[in-house]
Residue frames relative to the residue before (quaternion, step in Angstrom):
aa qw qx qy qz dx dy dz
X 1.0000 0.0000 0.0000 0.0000 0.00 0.00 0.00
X 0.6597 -0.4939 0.5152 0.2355 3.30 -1.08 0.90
X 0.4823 -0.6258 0.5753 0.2118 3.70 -1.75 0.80
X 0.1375 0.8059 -0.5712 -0.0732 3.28 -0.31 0.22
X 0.4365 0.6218 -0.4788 0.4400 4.07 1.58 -0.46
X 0.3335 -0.7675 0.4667 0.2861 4.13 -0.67 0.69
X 0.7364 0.4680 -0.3889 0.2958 3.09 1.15 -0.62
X 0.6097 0.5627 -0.3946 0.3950 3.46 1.56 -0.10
X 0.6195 0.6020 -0.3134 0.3946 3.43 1.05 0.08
X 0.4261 -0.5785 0.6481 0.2526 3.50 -1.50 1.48
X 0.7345 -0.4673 0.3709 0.3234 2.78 -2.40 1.25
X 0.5936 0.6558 -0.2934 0.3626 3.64 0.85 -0.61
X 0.6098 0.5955 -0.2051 0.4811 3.15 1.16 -1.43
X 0.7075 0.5668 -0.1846 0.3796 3.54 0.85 -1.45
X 0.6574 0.5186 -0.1567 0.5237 3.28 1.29 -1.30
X 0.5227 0.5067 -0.2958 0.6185 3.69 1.08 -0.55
X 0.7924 0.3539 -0.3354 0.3666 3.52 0.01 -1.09
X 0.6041 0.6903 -0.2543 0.3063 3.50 0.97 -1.07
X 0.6436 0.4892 -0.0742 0.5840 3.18 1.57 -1.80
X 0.6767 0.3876 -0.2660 0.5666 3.69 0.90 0.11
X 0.7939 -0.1634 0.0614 0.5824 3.58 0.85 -0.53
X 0.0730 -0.8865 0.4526 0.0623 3.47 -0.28 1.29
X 0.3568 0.5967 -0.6252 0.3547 3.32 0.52 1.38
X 0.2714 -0.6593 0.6965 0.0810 2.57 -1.52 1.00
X 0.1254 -0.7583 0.6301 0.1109 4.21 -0.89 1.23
X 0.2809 -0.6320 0.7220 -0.0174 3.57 -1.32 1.73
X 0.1138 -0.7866 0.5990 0.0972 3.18 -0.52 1.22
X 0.2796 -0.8593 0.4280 -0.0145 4.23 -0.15 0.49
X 0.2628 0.8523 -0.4231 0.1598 3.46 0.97 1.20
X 0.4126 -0.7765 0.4496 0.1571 3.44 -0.27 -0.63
X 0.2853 -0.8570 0.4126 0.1179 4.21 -0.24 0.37
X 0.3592 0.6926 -0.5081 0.3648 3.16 1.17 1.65
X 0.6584 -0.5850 0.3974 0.2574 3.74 -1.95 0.03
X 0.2855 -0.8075 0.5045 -0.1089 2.89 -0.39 1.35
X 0.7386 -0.3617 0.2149 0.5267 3.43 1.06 0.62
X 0.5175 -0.6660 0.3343 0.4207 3.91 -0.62 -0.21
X 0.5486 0.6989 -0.2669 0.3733 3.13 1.40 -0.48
X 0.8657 0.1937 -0.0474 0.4591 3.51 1.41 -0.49
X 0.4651 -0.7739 0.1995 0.3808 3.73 -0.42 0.50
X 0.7438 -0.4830 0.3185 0.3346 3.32 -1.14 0.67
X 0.8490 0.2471 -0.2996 0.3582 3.66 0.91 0.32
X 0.3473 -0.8955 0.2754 -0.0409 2.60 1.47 1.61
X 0.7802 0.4434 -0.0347 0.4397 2.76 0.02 -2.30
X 0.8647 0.1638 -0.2746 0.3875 3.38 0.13 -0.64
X 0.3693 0.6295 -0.5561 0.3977 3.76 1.14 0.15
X 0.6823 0.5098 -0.3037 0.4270 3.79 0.76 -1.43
X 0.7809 0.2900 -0.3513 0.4275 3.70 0.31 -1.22
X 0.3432 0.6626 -0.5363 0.3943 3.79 1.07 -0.19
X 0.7217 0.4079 -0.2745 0.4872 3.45 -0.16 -1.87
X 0.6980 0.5049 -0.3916 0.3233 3.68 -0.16 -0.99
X 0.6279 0.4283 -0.3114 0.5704 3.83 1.13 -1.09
X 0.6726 0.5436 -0.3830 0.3249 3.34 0.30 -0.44
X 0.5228 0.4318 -0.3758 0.6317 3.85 1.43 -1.04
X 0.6811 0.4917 -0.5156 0.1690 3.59 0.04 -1.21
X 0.6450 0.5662 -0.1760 0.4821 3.62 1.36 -1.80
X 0.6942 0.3312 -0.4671 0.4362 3.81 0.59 -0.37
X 0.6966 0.4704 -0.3190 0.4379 3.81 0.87 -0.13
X 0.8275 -0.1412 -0.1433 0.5242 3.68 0.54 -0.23
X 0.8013 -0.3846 0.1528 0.4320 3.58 0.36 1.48
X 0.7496 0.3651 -0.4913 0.2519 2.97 -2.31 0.30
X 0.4170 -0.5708 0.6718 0.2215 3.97 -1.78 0.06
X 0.4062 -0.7881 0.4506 -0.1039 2.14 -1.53 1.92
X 0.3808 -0.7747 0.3993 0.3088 3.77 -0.15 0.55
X 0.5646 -0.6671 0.4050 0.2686 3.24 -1.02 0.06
X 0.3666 -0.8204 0.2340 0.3713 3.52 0.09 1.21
X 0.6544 -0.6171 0.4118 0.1462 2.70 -1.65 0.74
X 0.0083 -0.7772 0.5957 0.2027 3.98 -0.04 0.19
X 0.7147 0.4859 -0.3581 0.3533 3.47 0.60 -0.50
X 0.0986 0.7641 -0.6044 0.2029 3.44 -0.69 1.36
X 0.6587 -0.4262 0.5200 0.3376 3.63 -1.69 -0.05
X 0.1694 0.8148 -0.5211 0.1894 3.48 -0.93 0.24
X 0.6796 -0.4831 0.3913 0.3894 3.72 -1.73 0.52
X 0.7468 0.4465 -0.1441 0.4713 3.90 -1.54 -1.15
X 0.5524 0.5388 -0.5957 0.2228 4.13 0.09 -0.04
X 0.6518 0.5236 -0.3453 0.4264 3.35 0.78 -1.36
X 0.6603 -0.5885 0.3863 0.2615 3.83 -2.11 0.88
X 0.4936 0.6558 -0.3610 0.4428 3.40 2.33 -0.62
X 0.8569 0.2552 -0.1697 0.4145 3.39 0.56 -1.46
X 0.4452 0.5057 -0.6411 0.3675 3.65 1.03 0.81
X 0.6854 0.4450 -0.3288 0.4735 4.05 0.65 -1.05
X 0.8411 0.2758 -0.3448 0.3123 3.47 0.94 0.38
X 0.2312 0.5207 -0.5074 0.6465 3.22 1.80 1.23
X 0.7505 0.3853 -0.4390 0.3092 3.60 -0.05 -0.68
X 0.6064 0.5915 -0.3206 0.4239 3.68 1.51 -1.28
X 0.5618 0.5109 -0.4772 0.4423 4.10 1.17 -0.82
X 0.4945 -0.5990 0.4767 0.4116 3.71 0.92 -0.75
X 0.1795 0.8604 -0.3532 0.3205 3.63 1.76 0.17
X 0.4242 -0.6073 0.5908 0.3196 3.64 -1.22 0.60
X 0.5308 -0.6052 0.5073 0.3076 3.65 -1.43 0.29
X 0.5299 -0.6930 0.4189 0.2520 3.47 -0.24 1.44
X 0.2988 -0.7565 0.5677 0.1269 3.72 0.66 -0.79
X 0.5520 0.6999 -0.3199 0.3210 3.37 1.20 0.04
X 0.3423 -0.7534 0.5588 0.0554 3.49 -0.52 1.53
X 0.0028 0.8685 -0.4761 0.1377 4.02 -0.20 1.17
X 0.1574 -0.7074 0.6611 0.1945 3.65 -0.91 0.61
X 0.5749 -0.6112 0.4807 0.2548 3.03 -1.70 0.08
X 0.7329 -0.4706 0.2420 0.4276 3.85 -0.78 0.69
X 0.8175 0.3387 -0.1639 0.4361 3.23 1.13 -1.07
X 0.5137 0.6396 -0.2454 0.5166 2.95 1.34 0.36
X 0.7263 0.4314 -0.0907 0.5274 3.46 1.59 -1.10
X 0.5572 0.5169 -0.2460 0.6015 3.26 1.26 -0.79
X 0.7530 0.3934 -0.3669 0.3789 3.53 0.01 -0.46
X 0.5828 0.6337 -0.2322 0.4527 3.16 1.43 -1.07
X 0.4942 0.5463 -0.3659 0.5686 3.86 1.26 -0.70
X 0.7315 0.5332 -0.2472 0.3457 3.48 0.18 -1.56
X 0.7029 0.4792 -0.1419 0.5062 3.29 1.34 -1.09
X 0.4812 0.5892 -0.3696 0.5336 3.45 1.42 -0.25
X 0.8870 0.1569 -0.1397 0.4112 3.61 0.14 -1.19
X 0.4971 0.4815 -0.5923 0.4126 3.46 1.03 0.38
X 0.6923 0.5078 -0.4368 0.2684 3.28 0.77 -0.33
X 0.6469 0.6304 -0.2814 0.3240 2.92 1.46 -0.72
X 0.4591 0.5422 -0.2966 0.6382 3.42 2.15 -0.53
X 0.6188 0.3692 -0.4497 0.5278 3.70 0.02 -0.42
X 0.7942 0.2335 -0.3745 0.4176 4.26 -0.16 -0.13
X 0.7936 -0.4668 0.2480 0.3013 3.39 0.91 0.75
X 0.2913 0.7815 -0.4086 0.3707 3.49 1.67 0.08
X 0.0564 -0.7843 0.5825 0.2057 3.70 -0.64 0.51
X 0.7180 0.3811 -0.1700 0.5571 3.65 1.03 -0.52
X 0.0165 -0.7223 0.6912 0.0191 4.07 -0.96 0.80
X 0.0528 0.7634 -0.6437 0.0100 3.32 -0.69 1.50
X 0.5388 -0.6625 0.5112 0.0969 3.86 -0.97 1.92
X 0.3556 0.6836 -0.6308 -0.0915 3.45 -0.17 -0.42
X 0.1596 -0.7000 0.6812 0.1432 3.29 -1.22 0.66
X 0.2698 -0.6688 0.6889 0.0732 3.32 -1.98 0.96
X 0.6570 0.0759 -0.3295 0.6739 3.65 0.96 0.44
X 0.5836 -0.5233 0.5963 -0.1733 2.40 -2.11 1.42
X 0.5684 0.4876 -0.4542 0.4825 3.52 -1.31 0.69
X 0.9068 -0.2771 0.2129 0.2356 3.62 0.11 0.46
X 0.5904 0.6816 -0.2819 0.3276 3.28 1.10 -1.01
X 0.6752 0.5593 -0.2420 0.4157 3.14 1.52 -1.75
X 0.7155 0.3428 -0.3418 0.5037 3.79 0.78 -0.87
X 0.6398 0.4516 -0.4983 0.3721 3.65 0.29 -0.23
X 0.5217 0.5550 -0.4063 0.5048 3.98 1.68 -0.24
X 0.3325 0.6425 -0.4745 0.5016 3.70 1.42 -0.31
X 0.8428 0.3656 -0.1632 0.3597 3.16 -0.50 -1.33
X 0.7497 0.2873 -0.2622 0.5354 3.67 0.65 -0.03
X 0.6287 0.2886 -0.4697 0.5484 3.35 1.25 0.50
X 0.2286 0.6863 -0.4116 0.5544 3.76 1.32 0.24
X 0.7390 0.4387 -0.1357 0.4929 4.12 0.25 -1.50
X 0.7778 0.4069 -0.2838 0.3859 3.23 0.52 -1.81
X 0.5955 0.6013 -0.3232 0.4235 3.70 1.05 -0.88
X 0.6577 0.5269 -0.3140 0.4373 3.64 1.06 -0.14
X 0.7779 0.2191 -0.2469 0.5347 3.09 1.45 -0.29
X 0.7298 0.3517 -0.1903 0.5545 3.40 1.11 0.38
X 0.2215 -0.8530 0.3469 0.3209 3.90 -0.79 0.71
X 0.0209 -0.6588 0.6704 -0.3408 3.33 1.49 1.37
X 0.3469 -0.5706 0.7439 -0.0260 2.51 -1.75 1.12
X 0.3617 0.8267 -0.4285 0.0452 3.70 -1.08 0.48
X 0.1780 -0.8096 0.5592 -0.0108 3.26 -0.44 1.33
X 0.1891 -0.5779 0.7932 -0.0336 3.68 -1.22 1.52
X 0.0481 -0.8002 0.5491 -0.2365 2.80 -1.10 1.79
X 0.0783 -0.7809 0.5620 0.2612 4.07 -0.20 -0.09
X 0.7161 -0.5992 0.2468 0.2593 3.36 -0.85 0.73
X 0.6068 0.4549 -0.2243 0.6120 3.17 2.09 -1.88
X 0.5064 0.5420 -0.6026 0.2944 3.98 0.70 0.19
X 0.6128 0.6294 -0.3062 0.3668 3.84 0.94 -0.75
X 0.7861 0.2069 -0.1957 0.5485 3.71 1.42 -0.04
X 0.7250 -0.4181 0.1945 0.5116 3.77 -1.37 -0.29
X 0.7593 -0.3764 0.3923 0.3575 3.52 -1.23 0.47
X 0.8052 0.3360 -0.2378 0.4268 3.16 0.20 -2.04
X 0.6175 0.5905 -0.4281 0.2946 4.08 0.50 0.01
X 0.6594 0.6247 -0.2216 0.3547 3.17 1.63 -0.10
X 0.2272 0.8350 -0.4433 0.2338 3.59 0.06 0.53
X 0.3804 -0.6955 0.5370 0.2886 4.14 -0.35 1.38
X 0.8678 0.0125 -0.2599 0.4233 2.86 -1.64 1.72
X 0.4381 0.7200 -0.4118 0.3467 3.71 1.15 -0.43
X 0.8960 -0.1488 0.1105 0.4035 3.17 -2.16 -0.07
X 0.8300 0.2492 -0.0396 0.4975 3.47 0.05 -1.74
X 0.5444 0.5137 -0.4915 0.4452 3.49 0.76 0.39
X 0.7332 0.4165 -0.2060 0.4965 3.40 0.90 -0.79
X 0.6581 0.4433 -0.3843 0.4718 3.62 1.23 -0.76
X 0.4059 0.7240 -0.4364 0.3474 4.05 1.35 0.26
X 0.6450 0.6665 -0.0148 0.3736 2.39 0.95 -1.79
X 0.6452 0.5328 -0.2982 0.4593 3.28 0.90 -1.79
X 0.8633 0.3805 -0.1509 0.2951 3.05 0.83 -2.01
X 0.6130 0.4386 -0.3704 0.5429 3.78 1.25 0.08
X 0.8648 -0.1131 -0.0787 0.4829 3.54 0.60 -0.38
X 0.2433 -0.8361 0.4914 0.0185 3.17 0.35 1.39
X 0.4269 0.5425 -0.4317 0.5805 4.28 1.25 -0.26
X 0.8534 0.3289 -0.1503 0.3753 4.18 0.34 -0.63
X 0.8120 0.2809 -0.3613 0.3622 2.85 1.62 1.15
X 0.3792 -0.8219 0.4228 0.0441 3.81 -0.15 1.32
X 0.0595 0.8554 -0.5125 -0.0465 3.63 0.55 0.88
X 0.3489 0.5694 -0.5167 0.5357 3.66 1.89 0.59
X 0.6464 0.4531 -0.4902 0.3695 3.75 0.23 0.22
X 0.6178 0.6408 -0.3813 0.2497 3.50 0.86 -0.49
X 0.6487 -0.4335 0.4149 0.4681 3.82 -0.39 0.55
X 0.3873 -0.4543 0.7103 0.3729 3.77 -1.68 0.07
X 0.7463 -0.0742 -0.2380 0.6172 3.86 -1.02 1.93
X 0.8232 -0.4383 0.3396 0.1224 1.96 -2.28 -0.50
X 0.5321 0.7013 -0.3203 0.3499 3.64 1.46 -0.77
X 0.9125 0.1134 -0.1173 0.3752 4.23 -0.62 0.03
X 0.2958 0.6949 -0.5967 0.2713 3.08 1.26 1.16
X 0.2831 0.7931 -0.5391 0.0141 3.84 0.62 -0.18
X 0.6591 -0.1922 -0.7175 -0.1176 1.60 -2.14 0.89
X 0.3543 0.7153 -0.5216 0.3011 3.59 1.19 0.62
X 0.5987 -0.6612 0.3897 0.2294 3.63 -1.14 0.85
X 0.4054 -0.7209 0.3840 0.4105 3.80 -0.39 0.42
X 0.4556 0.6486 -0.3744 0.4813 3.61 1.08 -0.27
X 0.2328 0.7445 -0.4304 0.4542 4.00 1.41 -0.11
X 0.8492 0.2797 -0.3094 0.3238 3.37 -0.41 -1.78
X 0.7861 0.4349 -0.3527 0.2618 3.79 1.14 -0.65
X 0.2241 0.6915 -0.5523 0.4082 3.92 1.34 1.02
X 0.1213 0.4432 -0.8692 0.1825 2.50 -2.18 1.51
X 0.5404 -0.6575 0.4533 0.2650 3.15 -1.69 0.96
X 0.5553 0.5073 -0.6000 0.2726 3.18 0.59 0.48
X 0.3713 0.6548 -0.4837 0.4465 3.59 1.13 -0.51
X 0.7692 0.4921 -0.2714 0.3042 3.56 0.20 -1.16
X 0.7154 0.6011 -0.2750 0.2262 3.82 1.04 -0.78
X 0.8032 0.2890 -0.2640 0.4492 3.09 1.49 -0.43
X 0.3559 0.6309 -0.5009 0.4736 3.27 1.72 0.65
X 0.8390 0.2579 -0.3424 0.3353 3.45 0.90 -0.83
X 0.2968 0.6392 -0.5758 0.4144 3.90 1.58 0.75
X 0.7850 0.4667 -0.2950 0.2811 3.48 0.76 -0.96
X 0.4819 0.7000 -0.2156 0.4810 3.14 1.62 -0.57
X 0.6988 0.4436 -0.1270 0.5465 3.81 0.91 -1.57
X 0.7166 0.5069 -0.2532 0.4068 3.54 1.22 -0.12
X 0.6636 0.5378 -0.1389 0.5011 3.13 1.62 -0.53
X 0.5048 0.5757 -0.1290 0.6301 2.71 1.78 -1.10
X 0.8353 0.2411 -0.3013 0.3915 4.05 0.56 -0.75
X 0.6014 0.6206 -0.2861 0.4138 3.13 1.75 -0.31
X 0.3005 0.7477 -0.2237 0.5482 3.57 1.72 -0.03
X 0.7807 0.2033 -0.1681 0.5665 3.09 -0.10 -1.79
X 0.5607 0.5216 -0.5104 0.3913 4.19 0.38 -0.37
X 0.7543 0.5858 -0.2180 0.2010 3.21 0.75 -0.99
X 0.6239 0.5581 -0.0919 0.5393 2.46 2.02 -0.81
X 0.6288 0.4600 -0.2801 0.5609 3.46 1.07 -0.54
X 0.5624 0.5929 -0.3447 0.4618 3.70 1.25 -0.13
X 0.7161 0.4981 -0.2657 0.4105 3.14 1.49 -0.82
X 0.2642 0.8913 -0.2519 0.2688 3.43 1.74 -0.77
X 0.0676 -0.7501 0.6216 -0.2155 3.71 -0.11 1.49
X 0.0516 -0.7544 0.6344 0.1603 3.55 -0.38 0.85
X 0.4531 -0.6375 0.5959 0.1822 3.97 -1.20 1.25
X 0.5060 -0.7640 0.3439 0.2049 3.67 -0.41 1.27
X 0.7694 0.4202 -0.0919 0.4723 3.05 1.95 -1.43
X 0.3142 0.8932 -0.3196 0.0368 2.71 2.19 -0.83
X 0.1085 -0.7108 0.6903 0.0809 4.05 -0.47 1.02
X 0.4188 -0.6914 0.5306 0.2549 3.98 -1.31 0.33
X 0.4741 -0.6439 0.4274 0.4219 3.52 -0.36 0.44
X 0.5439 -0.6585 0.4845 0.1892 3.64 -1.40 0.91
X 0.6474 -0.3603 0.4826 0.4671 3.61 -1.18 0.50
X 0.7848 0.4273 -0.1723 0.4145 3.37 -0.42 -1.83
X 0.7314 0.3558 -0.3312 0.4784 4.11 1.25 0.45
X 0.4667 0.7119 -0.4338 0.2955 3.15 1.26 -0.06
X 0.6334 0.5275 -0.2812 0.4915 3.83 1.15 -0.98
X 0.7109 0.4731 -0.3405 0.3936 3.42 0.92 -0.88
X 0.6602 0.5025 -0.2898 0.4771 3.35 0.99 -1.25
X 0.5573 0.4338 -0.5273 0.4724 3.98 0.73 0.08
X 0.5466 0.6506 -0.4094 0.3323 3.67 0.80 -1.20
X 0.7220 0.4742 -0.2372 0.4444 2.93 0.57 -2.10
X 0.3625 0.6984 -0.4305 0.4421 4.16 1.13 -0.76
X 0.9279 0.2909 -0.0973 0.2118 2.63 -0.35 -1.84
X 0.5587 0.4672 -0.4075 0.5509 3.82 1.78 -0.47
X 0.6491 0.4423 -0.4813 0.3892 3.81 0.42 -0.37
X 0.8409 0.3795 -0.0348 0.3843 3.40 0.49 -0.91
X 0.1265 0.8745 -0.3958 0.2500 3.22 1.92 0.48
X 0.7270 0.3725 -0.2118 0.5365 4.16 0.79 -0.92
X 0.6475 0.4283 -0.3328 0.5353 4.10 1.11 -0.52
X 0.5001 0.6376 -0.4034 0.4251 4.19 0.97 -0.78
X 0.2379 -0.6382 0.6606 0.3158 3.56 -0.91 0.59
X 0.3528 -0.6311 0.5906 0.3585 4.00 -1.18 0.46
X 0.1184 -0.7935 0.5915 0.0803 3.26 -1.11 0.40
X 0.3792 -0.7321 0.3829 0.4166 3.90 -0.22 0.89
């Protein structure tokens, strides 16, 4: 089987892979609690694995995941008021908007500056981030003929399977790393497992395998689609370091009522 992990791959390797399938997969996870039963880098262990099936079956190089991401519990208000509900301590490691957003921008210009025609986002945490990455890959596509699609993994199946820390979060988990989860930690029932879902206790990785065939298909059939669309711009210049801050600014005054606020 083909490399597809970038960081294990010679300059050679990369150039080969690129010229055969220029998609580059941004996996987008995040370092929060998911219940007690499972570790705290949940999110991005799952969308990791998922880019990885997607890229050994119909092409491109995967990044290394990402843990750093936006998210709930960062701010000094909503730690003293997780602690006051009587809540566990999320553990959750968070950047700020401006800080994250730019970092996205910086992700796929770079990924346009090495020749990438296709930028697939996947995100493993949830809440917003992914559609508000819409919108700034929405912008970038206007000035570039990068293609890019910001996506969440649980968009690629049914609604009702989705649920933080729950069934198919944990049966992911079970089924990609199955050493990083301890369902002897969970309470006796169902009642204070926050912020993990009660639907938890009924996961087994088998639940998980053909949610995540269904998931790696949608996800690879996307990025084809997208590289089908692919228009190389004759003059096409890449945006500059020294534009990346503005062009979020400028983001953020057009698009000031669609942006989720974050504190």
């Amino acid at each position: 089987m083909s490399k597809v992990r970038w960081e294990e791959m010679f300059p050679d390797e990369l150039e080969r892979a690129v010229a055969e399938c220029p998609v580059a997969w941004i996996s987008l996870g995040a370092l929060e609690a998911h219940g007690p039963h499972m570790a705290t880098g949940t999110d991005a262990l799952d969308v990791h694995a998922i880019c990885l099936l997607a890229a050994q079956r119909y092409g491109g190089v995967v990044t290394p995941p990402s843990y750093w991401h936006l998210g709930g519990g960062e701010t000094e208000h909503e730690y003293r008021w997780w602690s006051e509900q009587g809540k566990p301590n999320m553990w959750g490691l968070f950047l700020p908007a401006d800080v994250f957003y730019p970092l996205f921008i910086a992700l796929i210009r770079q990924a346009d500056l090495l020749g990438f025609k296709v930028v697939m986002a996947v995100a493993g945490h949830g809440g917003g981030p992914e559609v508000d990455c819409r919108i700034i890959a929405k912008h970038y596509m206007q000035r570039s003929p990068l293609r890019v699609c910001s996506i969440g993994w649980w968009e690629t199946i049914p609604e009702e399977h989705v649920a933080h820390g729950g069934r198919l979060e944990t049966a992911h988990l079970m089924h990609f790393r199955p050493d990083l989860v301890d369902m002897g930690r969970l309470p006796t029932g169902r009642s204070g497992i926050a912020p993990a879902h009660p639907s938890c206790y009924d996961a087994s990785p088998e639940q998980a395998r053909p949610l995540v065939a269904m998931e790696v298909e949608a996800l690879g059939r996307t990025s084809q689609e997208l590289l089908a669309e692919y228009r190389p711009w004759p003059a096409h210049q890449v945006m500059s370091r020294q534009e990346i801050f503005p062009f979020w600014e400028d983001i953020k005054r057009m698009e000031k009522d669609s942006l989720i606020e974050w504190p």
